[in-house]
C-alpha positions in Angstrom: 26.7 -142.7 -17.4 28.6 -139.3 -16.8 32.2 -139.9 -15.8 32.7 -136.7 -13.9 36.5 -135.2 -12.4 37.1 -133.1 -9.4 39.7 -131.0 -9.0 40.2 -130.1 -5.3 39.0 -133.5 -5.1 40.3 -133.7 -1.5 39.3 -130.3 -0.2 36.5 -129.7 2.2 33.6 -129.3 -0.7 35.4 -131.6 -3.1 35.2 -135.0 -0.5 31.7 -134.1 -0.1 30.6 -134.1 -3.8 33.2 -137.2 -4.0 31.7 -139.1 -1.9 28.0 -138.3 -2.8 28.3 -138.8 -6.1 29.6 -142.0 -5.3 26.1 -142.9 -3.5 24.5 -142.6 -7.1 27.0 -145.5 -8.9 24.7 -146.5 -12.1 24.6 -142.5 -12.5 27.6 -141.3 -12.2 31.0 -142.9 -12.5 34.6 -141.0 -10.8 37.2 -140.1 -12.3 40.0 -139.6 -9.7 42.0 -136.7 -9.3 45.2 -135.9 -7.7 46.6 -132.5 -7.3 49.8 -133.0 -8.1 48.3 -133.2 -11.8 48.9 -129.4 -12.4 52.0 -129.9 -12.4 51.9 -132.5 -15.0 50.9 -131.7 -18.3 50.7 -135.7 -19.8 48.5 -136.5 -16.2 46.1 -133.5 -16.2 45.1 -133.9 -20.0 44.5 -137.9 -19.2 42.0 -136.8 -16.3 40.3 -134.1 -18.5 40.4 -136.6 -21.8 38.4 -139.0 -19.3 36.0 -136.5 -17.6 32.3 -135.7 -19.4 31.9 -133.5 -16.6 34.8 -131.4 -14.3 33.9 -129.8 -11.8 36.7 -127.3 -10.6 37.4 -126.4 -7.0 40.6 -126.7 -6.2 41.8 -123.3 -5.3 43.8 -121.6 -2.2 41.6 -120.0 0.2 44.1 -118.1 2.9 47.8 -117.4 3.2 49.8 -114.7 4.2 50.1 -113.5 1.1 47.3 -111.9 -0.6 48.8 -111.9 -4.3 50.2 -115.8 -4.1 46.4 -116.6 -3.6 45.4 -114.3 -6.7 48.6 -115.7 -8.6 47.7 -119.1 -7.7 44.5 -119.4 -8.5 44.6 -117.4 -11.8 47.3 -120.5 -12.6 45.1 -123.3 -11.9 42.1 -121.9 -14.0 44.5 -120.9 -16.8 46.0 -124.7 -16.7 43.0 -126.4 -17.0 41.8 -124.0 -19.7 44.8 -124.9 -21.7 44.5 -129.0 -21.0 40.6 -128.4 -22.1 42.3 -127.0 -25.4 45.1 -129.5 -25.6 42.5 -132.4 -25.2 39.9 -130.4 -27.8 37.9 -131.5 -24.7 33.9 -131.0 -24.8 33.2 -131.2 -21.3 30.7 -129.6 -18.8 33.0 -127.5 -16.0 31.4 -126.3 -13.9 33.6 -123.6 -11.7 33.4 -122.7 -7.9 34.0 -118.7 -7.4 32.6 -116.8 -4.2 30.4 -114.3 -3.3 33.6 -112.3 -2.4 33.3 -111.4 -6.3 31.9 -108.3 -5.3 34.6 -107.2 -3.0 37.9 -105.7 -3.3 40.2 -108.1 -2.2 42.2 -110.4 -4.1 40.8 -113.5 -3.7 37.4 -112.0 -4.8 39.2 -110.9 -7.9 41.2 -114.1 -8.4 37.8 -116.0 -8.5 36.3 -113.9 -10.7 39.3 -113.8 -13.4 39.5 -117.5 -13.6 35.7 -118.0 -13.6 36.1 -115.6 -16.8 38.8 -117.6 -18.0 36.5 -120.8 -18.4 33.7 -119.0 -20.0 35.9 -117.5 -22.3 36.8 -121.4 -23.7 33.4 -122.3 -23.2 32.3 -119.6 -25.8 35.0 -120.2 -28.0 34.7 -123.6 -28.2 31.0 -124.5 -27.8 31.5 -126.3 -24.5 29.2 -125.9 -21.6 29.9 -123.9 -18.2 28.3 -123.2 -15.0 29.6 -120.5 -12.9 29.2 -120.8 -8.9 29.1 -118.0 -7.0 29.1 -119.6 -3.6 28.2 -118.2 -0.1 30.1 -119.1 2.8 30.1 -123.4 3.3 29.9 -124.3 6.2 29.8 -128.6 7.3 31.3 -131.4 8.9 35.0 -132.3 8.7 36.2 -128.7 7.5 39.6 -127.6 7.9 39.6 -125.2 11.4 41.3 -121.7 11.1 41.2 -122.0 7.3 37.6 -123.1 5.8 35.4 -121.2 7.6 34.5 -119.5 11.3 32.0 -122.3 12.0 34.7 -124.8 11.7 37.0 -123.0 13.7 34.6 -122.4 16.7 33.2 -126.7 16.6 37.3 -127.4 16.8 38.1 -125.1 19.5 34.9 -126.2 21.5 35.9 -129.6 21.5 39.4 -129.3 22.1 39.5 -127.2 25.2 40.0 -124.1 23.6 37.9 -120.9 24.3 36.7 -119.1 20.8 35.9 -115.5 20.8 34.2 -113.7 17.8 36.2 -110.3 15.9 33.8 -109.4 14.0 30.1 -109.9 15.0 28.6 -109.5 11.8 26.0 -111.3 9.8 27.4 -114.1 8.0 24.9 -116.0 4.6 25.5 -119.6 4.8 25.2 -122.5 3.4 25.5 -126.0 4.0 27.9 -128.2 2.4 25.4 -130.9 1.6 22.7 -128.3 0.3 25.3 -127.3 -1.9 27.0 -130.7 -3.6 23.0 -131.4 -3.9 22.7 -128.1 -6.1 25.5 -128.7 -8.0 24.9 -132.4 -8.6 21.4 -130.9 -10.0 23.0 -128.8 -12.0 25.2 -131.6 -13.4 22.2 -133.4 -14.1 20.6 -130.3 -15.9 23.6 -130.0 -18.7 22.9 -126.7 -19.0 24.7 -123.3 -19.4 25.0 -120.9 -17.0 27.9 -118.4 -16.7 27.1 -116.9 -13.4 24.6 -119.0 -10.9 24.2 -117.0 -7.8 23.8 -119.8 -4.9 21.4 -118.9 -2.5 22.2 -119.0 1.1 20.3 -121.1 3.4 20.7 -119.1 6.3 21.8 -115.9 7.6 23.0 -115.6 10.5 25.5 -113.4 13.8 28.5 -114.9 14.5 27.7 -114.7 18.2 24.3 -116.5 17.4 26.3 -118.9 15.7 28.3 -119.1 18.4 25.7 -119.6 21.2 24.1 -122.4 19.9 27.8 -123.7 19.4 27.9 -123.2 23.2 24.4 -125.3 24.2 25.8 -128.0 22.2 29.2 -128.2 24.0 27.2 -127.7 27.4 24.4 -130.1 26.8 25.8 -132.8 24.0 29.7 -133.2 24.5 29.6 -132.3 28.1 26.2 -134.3 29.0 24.9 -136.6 26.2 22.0 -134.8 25.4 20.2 -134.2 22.4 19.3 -130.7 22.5 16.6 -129.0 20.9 17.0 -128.7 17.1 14.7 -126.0 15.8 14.8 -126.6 12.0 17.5 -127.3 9.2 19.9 -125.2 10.0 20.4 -126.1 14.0 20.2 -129.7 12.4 23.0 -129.4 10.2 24.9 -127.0 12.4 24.7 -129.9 15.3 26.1 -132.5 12.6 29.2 -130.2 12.1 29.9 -129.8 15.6 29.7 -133.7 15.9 32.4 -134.1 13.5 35.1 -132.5 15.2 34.4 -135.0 18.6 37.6 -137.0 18.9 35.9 -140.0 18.5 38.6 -142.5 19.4 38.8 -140.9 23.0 35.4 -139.4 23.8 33.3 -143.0 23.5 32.0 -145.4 24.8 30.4 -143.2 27.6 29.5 -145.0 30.3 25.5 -144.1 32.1 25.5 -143.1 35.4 23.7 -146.2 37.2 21.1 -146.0 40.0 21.5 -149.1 42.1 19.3 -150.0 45.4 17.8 -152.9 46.1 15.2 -153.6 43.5 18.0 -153.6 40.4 19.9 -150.8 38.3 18.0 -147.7 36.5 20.1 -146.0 33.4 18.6 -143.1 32.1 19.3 -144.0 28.0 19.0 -140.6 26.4 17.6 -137.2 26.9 16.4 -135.1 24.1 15.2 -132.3 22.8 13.7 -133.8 19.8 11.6 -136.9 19.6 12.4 -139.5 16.9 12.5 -143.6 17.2 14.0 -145.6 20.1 14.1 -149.4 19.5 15.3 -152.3 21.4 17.2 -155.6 20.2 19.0 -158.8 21.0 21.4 -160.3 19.4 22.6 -163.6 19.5 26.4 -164.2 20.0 28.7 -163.8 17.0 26.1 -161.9 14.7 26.6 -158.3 13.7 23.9 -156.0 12.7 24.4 -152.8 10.8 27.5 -152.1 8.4 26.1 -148.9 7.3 26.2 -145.0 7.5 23.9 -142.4 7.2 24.4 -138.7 5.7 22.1 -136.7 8.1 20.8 -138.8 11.0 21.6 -138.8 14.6 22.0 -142.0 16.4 22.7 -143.7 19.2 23.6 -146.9 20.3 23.5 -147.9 24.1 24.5 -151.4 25.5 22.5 -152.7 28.4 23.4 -156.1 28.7 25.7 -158.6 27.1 29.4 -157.8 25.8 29.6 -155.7 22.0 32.0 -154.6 19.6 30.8 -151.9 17.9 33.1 -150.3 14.9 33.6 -146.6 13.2 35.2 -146.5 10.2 34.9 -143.0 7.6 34.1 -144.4 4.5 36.5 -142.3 2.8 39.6 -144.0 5.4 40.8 -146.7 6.0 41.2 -146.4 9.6 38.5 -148.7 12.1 37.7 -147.5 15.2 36.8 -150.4 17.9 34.9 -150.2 20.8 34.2 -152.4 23.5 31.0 -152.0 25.8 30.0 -154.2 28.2 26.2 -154.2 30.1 28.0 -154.8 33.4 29.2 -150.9 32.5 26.1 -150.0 30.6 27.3 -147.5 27.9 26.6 -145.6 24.7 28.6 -144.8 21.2 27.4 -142.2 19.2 27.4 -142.2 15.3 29.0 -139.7 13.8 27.1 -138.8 9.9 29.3 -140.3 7.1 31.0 -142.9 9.3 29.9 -146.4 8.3 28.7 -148.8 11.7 28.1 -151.7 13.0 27.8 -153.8 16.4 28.5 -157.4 17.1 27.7 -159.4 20.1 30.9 -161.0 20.9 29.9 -162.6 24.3 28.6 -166.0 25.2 25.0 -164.6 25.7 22.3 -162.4 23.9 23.1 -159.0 23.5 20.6 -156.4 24.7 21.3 -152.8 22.3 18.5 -150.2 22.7 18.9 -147.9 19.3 17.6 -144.3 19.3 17.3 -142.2 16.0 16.2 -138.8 15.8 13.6 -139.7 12.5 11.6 -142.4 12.5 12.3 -144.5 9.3 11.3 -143.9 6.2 12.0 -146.7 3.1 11.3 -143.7 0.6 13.8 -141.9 1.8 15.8 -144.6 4.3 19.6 -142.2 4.4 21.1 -145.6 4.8 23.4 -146.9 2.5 25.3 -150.5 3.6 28.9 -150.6 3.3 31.2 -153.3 5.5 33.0 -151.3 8.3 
């Protein structure tokens, strides 16, 4: 079992690969990290003593000033170099730098030194290293104004805010989970590499990122609709967007009901791609689910009956509750990385009808059970 360390273990990338590695636990075991550990000699050479494998993110991305970004992140390569020495530490690191290598700027450069720095302590000391020079990331829960455009714009279009675009140029991309997955290969490879170029997944306009931004506010947030997802990218751009719903205020959404004589008519979901739709009951006081998924879209919708259905993201410890009722038929979407469940809580069956957007697949299910 590898016992790997991340530093920037709470950044955007960093809770990713935290968390995913954590889906693999006879793999891969965590060793936690704590920023304030650069400032502690005795702490940061008892996480790298521990680590087989470190992989090193933490770094500053933006601030006012350009040379406190170079200054700072030329410190936090050049104090784990000297921990890796203190410790005589034999350890895989791999190192995150950017594409922005190439450019003059400062936080290219800054990237670039301290990737240099590692390698230099790799060669001397017959370690291993892999250098990542990383497009732009793009995903779900990113910081807005500060880890990239596309988190900026899924913020400001779910908080009533109007985005405009400065520079409508093309932007390569990546997604976050495309690249934990490449790096958690590259763990698995033990191999060398001083300077990996990371492919982007996608290139893309601002502005066409920021239309399809647009549909999704207009027809999803605003509507309830699936819209049409035209391959990966719109799939994992449409996740990201999802993330930054204010779940605690947005849901349940109740249908709109069509009442005449006959009964009621509730129009469930409307899509733009197919996927399963299935249909349960539940007897009172059972609960079905305590799970979460890392890519699907799902939906559940209460027909009849009284439910609880819980949220909680299963890095948090916070639960979100909701309570739908069939008199008020109504819908809670789930939100990727967020572990679910429903219970009936009433004094008759429960009628849930679930729709998700792949049909299901035990070879490659994207459900892994954890109590909410």
């Amino acid at each position: 079992m590898k016992k790997i360390g991340i530093t920037g273990q709470n950044g955007f990338i960093g809770r990713h690969l935290y968390n995913t590695l954590g889906l693999f636990p006879e793999e891969f075991e965590r060793i936690d990290f704590n920023k304030d550990f650069f400032e502690s000699n005795e702490q940061l050479d008892k996480f790298v003593a521990e680590c087989d494998v470190i992989v090193h993110l933490a770094a500053m991305n933006r601030h006012e000033s350009e040379q406190f970004i170079y200054d700072t992140n030329i410190a936090l390569a050049q104090k784990l170099v000297d921990s890796l020495k203190r410790t005589n530490s034999r350890a895989h690191v791999l190192m995150s730098s950017s594409t922005q290598e190439e450019r003059d700027n400062l936080y290219g450069k800054s990237k670039k030194e301290g990737r240099e720095v590692i390698v230099q302590w790799a060669n001397e000391n017959g370690a291993k290293v892999t250098g990542l020079i990383i497009p732009n990331v793009f995903g779900a829960f990113g910081k807005p104004f500060y880890n990239s455009f596309i988190a900026t714009f899924c913020y400001q279009l779910t908080h009533n805010e109007t985005p405009s675009v400065a520079n409508d140029g093309e932007v390569k991309l990546i997604y976050v989970q495309e690249l934990v997955h490449l790096i958690i290969s590259e763990i698995r490879s033990e191999k060398s590499n001083a300077e990996l170029f990371i492919e982007p997944t996608a290139t893309k306009k601002v502005s066409e990122v920021l239309a399809l931004l647009k549909e999704y506010k207009s027809k999803y947030f605003e509507n309830g609709e699936i819209p049409t997802l035209n391959n990966t990218f719109e799939h994992n751009l449409f996740n990201t967007y999802r993330s930054y719903i204010e779940y605690k205020t947005h849901y349940p959404v109740k249908f709109t009901q069509h009442i005449d004589p006959r009964g009621a008519f509730v129009e469930v979901i409307r899509l733009g791609i197919g996927g399963q739709c299935s249909f349960s009951t539940t007897v009172p006081g059972i609960t079905r689910g305590n799970h979460f998924h890392t890519r699907k879209i799902e939906r559940f919708a209460v027909i009849k009956g009284k439910a609880l259905i819980q949220l909680r993201k299963i890095d948090t410890d916070e639960v979100l509750d909701f309570y739908l009722d069939g008199i008020e038929p109504a819908y809670v979407d789930m939100p990727i990385w967020y572990t679910h469940n429903i219970k009936n809580i009433g004094d008759e069956d429960l009628y849930t009808i679930f729709w998700i957007n792949e049909p299901y697949n035990a070879e490659d299910a994207d459900t892994y059970f954890v109590e909410v």
